[in-house]
N, C-alpha and C positions, 0 to 999 in steps of 0.2 A: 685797517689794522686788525688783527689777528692774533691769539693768544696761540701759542705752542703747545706749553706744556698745560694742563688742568690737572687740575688734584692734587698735584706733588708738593707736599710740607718742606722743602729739600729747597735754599737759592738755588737760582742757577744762576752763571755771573759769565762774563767777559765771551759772548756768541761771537761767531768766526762763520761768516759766508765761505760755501767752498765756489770754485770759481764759476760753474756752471750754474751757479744758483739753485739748487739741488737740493742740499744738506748744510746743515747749521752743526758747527763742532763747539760747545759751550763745555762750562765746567760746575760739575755739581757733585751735592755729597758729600756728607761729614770728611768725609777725609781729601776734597776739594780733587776728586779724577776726573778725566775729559769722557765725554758721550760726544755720540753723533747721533742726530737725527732727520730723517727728511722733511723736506719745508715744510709737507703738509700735515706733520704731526704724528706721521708713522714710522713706526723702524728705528726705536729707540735702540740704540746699541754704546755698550761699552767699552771703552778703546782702553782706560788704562786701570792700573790697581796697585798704586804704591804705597810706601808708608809714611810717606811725605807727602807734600804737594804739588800737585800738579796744575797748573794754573796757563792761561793765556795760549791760549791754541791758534795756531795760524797756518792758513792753506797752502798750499808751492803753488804758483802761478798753473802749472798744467792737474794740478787735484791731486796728483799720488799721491803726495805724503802731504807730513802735517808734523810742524815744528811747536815746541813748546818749553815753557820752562818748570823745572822741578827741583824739590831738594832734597829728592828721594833716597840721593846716596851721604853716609853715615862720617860727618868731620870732627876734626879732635878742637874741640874749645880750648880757650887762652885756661883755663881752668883744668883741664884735663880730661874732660869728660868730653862725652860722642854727641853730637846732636845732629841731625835733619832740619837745616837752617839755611843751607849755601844754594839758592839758585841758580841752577847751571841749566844748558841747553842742550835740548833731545829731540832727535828727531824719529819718525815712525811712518810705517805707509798708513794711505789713508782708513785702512783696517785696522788698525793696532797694534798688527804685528811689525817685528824689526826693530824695536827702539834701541838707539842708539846717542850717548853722549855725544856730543860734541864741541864744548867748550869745558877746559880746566883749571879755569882759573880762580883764584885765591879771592875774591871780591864776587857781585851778586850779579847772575846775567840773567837779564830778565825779557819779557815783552818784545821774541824773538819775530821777526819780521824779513818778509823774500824780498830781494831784487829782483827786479824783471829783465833780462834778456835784451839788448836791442838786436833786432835785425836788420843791418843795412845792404847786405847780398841780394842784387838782384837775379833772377831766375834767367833761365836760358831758354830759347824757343826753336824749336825743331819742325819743317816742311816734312814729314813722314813721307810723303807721296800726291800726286796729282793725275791726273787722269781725266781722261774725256770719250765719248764715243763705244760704249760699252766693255770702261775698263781698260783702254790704251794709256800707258804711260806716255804721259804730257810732260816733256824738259822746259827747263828753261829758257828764256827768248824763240819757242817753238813757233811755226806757223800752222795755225788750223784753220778747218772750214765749222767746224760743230760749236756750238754756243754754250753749251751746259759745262763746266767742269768741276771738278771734285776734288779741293782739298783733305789730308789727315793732318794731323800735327799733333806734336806732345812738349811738356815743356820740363824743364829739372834744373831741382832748386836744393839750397841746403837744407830746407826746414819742409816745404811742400807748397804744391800750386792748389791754390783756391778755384782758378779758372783763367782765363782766355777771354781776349780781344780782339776781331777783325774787322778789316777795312776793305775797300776798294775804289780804286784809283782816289779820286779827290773827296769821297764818302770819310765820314767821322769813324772815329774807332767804337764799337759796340761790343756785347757782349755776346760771344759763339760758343760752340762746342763743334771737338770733330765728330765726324766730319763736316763740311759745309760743302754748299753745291751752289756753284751763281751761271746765270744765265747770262750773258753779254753782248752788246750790238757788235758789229763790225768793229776794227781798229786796234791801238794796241790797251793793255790793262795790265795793271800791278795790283797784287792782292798783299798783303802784310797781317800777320798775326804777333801777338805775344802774349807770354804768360803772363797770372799776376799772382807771386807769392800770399803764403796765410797771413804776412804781416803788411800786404798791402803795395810790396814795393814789385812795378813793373819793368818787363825788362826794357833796356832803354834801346835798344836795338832790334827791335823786329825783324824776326823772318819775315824775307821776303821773295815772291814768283813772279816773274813777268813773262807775258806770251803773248801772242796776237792772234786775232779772228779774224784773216782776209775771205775771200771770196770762195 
């Protein structure tokens, strides 16, 4: 355990991890505005400066921005009069800049909080090329006599590929990159690749080459 802040007479109250565990976005200060600062204590920065409060800071799943709630903007009391009393929701990149309302409503919106994304789009995987014997294109159900060959391949996806799996013949799927190069005895052989999305999902269909190494 770890102290942050030292020396500061000022709470600080309601800290927000950003998503890469980086920076801490709390709230301090007489007049309750958000800071950021890095985990290790450094880089104390001020994101906001209103005339109200600024309370409850929370990260967007990918880090840019940073949602929170305030009641910065000026409403008309059952009395008549103006006060900074209605919590409503704002949003701002994770620098400070661009705050922007975003809820209007007549009641108190508070301890504003991200949904996360599901990704269930599996990725697509692509043979670029294969090749054998200094760089000859190698087709499909080809007959050769050379034993080394050369896959490329690429894969695309909606969100992005993390990486790649390859196999051969009756061999487990493992982790690759292109290109790859296998060496093979006589006979025939199928090689199989696929991507695997940042959220984990592979494609369920492998590319796949088959060719034979006769005599």
């Amino acid at each position: 355990m770890a102290r942050i802040r030292s020396g500061s007479q000022i709470m600080a109250s309601f800290p927000s991890w950003s998503p890469d565990g980086k920076k801490i976005a709390f709230v301090e200060g007489a007049e309750n505005d958000i800071f950021v600062i890095n985990a290790d204590g450094t880089g104390l920065t001020r994101l906001t400066d209103s005339p109200g409060r600024d309370t409850h800071p929370s990260w967007s799943p990918d880090g840019t921005k940073i949602a929170f709630a305030t009641d910065r903007d000026l409403v008309q009391e059952p009395g008549g009069g103006l006060c900074f009393c209605n919590l409503q929701i704002y949003v701002m990149n994770a620098d400070g800049t661009s705050q922007t309302r975003i809820t209007h409503s007549t009641t108190q919106d508070n301890e504003p909080s991200w949904g996360v994304a599901i990704d269930d789009s599996p990725p697509d995987t692509t043979i670029t090329s294969a090749s054998y014997h200094h760089g000859r294109t190698l087709t499909n159900g080809q007959h050769i006599r050379q034993a080394t060959v050369t896959f490329t391949f690429k894969g695309r996806d909606n969100v992005g590929i993390s990486g790649f799996e390859c196999k051969l013949d009756s061999g487990a799927f493992s982790k690759c990159s292109s290109p790859i190069t296998y060496a093979v005895s006589k006979g025939v052989h199928t090689f199989k690749v696929k991507a695997i999305d940042l959220s984990g999902n592979p494609d369920p269909t492998p590319a796949t080459f088959t060719w034979i190494r006769g005599k």
